[in-house]
C-alpha positions in Angstrom: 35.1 -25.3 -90.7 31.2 -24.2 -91.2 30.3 -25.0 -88.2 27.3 -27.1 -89.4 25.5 -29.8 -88.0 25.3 -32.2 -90.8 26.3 -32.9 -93.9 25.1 -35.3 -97.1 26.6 -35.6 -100.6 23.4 -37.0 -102.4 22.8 -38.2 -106.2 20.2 -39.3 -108.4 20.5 -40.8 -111.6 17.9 -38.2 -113.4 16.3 -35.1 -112.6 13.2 -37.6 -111.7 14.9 -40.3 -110.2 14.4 -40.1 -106.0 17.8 -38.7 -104.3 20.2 -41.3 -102.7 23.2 -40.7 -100.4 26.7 -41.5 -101.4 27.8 -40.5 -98.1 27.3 -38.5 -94.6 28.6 -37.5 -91.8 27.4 -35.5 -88.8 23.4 -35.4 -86.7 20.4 -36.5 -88.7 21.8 -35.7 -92.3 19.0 -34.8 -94.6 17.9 -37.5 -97.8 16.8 -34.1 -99.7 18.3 -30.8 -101.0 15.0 -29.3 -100.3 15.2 -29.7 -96.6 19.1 -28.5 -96.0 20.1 -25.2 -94.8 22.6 -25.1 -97.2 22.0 -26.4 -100.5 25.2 -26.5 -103.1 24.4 -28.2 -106.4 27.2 -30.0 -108.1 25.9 -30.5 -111.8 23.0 -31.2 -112.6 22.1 -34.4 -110.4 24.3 -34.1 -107.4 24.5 -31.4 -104.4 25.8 -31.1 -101.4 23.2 -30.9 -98.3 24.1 -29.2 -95.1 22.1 -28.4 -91.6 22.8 -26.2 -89.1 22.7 -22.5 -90.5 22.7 -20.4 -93.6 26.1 -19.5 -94.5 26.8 -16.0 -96.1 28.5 -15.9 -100.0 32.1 -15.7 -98.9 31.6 -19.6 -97.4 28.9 -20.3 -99.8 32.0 -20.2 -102.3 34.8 -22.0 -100.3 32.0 -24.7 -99.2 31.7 -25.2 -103.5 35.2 -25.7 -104.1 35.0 -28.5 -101.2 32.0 -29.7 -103.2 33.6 -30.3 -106.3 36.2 -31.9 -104.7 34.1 -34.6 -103.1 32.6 -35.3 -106.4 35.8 -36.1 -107.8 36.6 -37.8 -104.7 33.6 -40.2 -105.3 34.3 -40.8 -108.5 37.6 -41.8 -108.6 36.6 -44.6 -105.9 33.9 -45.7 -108.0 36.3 -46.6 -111.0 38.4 -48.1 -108.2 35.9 -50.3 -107.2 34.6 -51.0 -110.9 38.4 -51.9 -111.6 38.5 -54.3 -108.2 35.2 -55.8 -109.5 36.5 -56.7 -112.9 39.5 -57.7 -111.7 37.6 -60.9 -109.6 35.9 -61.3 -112.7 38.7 -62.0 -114.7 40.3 -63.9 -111.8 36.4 -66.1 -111.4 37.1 -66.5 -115.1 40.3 -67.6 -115.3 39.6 -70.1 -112.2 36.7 -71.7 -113.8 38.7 -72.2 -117.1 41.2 -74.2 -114.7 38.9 -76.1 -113.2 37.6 -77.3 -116.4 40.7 -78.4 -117.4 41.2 -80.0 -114.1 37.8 -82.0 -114.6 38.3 -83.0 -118.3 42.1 -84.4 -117.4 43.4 -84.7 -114.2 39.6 -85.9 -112.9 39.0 -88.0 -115.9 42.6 -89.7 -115.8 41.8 -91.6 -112.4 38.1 -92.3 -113.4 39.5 -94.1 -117.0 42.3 -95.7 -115.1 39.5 -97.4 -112.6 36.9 -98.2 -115.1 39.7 -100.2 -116.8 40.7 -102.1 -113.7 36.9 -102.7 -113.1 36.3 -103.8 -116.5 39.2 -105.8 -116.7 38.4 -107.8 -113.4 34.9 -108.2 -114.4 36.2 -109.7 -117.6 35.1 -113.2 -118.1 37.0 -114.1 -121.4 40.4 -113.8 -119.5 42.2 -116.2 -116.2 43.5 -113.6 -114.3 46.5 -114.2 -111.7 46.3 -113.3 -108.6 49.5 -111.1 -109.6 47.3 -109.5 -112.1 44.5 -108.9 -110.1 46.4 -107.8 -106.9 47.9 -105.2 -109.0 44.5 -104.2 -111.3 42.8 -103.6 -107.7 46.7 -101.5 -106.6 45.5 -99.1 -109.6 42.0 -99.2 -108.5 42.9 -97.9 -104.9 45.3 -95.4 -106.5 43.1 -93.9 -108.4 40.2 -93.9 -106.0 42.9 -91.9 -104.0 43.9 -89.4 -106.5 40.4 -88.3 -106.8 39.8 -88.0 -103.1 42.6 -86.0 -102.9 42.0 -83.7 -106.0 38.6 -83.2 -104.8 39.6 -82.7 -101.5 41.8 -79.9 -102.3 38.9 -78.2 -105.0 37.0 -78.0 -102.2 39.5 -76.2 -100.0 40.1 -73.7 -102.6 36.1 -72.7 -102.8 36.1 -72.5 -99.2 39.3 -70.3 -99.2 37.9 -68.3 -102.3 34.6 -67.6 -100.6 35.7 -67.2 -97.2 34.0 -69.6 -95.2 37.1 -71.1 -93.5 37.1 -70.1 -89.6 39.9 -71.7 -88.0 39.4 -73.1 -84.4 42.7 -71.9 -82.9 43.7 -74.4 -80.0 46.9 -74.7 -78.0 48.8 -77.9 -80.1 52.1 -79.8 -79.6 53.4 -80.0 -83.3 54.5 -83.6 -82.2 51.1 -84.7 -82.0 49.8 -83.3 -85.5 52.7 -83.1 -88.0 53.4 -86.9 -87.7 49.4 -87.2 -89.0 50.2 -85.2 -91.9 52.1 -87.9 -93.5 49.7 -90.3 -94.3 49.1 -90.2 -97.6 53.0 -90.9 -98.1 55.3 -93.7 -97.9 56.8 -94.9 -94.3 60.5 -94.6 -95.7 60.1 -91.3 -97.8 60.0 -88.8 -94.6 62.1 -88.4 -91.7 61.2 -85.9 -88.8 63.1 -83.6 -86.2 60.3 -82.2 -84.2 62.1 -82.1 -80.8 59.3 -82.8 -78.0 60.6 -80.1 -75.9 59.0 -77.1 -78.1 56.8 -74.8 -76.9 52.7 -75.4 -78.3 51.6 -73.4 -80.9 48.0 -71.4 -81.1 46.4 -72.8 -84.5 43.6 -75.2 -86.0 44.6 -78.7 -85.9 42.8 -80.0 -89.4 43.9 -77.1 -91.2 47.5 -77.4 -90.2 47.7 -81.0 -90.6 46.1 -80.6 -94.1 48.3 -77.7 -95.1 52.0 -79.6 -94.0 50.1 -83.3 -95.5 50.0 -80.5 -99.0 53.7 -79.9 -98.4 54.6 -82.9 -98.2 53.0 -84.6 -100.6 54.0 -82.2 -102.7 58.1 -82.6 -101.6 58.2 -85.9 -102.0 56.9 -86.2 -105.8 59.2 -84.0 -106.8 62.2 -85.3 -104.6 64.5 -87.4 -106.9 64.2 -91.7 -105.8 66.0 -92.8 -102.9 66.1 -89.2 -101.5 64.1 -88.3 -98.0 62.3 -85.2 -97.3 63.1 -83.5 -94.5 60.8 -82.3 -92.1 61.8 -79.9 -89.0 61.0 -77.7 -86.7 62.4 -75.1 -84.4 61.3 -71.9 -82.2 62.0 -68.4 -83.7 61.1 -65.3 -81.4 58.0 -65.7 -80.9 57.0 -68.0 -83.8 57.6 -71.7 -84.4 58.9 -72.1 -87.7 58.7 -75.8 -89.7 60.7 -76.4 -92.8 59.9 -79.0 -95.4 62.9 -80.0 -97.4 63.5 -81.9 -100.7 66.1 -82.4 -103.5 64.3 -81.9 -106.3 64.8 -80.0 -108.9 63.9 -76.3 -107.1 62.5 -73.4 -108.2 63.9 -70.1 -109.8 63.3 -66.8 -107.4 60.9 -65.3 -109.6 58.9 -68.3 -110.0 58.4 -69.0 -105.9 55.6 -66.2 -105.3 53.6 -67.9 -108.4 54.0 -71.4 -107.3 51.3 -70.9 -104.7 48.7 -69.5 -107.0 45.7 -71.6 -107.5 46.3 -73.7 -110.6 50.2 -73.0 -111.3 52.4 -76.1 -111.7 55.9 -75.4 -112.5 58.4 -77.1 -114.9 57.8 -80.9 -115.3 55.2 -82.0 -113.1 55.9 -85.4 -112.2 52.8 -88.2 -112.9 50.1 -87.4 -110.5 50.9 -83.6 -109.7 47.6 -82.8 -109.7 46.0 -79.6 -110.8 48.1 -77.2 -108.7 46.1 -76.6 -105.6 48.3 -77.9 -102.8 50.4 -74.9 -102.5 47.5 -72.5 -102.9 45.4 -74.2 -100.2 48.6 -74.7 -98.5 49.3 -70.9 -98.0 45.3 -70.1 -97.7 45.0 -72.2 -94.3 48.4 -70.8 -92.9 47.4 -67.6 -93.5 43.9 -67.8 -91.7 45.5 -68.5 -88.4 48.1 -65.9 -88.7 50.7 -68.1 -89.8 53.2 -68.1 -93.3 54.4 -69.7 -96.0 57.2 -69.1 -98.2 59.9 -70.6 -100.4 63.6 -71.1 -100.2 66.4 -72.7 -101.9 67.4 -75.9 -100.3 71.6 -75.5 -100.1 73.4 -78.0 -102.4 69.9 -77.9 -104.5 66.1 -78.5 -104.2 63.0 -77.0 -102.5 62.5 -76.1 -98.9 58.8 -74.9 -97.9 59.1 -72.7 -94.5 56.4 -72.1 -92.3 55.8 -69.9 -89.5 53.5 -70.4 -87.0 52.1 -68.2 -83.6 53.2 -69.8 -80.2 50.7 -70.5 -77.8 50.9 -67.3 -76.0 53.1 -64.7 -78.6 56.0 -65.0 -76.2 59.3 -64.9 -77.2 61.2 -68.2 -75.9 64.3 -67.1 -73.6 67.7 -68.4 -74.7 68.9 -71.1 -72.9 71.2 -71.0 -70.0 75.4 -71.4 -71.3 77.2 -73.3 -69.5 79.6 -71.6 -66.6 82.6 -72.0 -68.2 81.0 -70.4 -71.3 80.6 -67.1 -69.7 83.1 -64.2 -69.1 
């Protein structure tokens, strides 16, 4: 519009403090009014600086009602930023409060249980059974894997919350990781449909192994006894989708956004629930390799987890070939 060179807003804190720039665009912007073509003051410690030429009163005037609007400008994005900064205070706050409570109880729960077993083994005054002592060392390796995976999934959440997780994306047959995943649960609890024929997906094989392990680990505490958690997958578009499936007791719609907050448990968490991380780290991994999770309503009642994940090369699959006596 002024046919300038460059301009700079600039700002001090004091009428002696050194001038600062808030922001600049343009060829060799100046770091003091004293050295712009154009000088326009904005209160007492800000101005806009200009370079180029001198411009006569009648611009001099329109170039001070753009002046005062970039001071407003600025100052409305730095209470947006103070508001975004106290915001992740108040988040840091409320995450170090739940992590307290996470040491003090469902930290200090296994420890107890395991000092117990230990004490009770080392015990001198009483004959144990080999009954007794198969199933004091059973709560020993319980509790020794309770705290492996609590702190396991602490430490995925500071890595999520500071941004240090960089996925290594790889082409991967789900076949050959999701079966991994279920480990840490019984043999008879799970039952799988990944067909063999699906295409490969682009992601990070730890992090999705760890993320579905979360799922379901998570499906099968809350799925009622004698009932087995489903696990499936299919191709959708361009994306390979894999559903987790239990009977539990399910969750209300405006409770399945929170679920996967850091530290939310809903309802009656069964014995062992842990401190409400799985979900959260769950989603935080998915996410990093362009992938998604969300919650649905299993049909005749429950919980079914659905994640989406990138094929191998973002192409949609085509649909199969119907048979000739299908067609018209």
């Amino acid at each position: 519009t002024f046919a300038m060179e460059s301009v700079a807003l600039l700002e001090r804190g004091t009428e002696v403090d050194p001038w600062t720039c808030a922001g600049s665009t343009g060829r060799n912007p100046v770091t003091r009014p004293e050295d712009a073509d154009v000088d326009m003051p904005i209160g007492e410690n800000m101005a806009l600086a200009l370079t180029g030429r001198v411009l006569p009163a009648e611009d001099r005037r329109v170039l001070g009602a753009f002046a005062a609007q970039a001071a407003v400008v600025l100052d409305r994005q730095r209470l947006v930023d103070d508001a975004e900064e106290a915001r992740r205070l108040i988040e840091g706050n409320q995450i170090r409060t739940a992590l307290l409570a996470a040491v003090s109880h469902d930290l200090r729960t296994p420890l107890a249980g395991i000092k117990v077993s230990v004490t009770s083994l080392r015990s001198t005054d009483v004959d144990w059974s080999e009954e007794d002592r198969a199933d004091l060392l059973e709560g020993i390796e319980d509790g020794a894997d309770r705290l492996d995976h609590l702190i396991g999934n602490l430490l995925d959440m500071s890595r999520l919350q500071t941004g240090t997780v960089v996925p290594i994306i790889r082409e991967t047959d789900l076949d050959e990781v999701v079966p991994m995943a279920l480990a840490g649960v019984p043999d008879d609890s799970v039952a799988l449909d990944i067909p063999e024929t699906l295409p490969m997906v682009a992601v990070d094989r730890g992090l999705l192994e760890r993320a579905v392990a979360n799922l379901v680990e998570n499906a099968v505490k809350y799925n009622p006894a004698g009932e087995t958690v489903l696990v499936s997958a299919s191709t959708l578009g361009a994306r390979i989708e894999v559903r987790v499936v239990d009977r539990g007791p399910g969750v209300p719609d405006e409770a399945k956004d929170r679920i996967f907050e850091p530290f939310q448990r809903y309802g009656d968490a069964p014995a062992g629930a842990g401190v409400g991380l799985g979900l959260a780290v769950a989603r935080g991994f998915l996410e990093a390799m362009d992938g998604t999770l969300t919650a649905e309503d299993t049909p005749g009642g429950g919980l079914t987890m659905v994640i989406t994940l990138p094929l191998k090369d973002g192409a949609p699959q085509p649909l199969p070939d119907l048979p000739d006596e299908a067609t018209t």
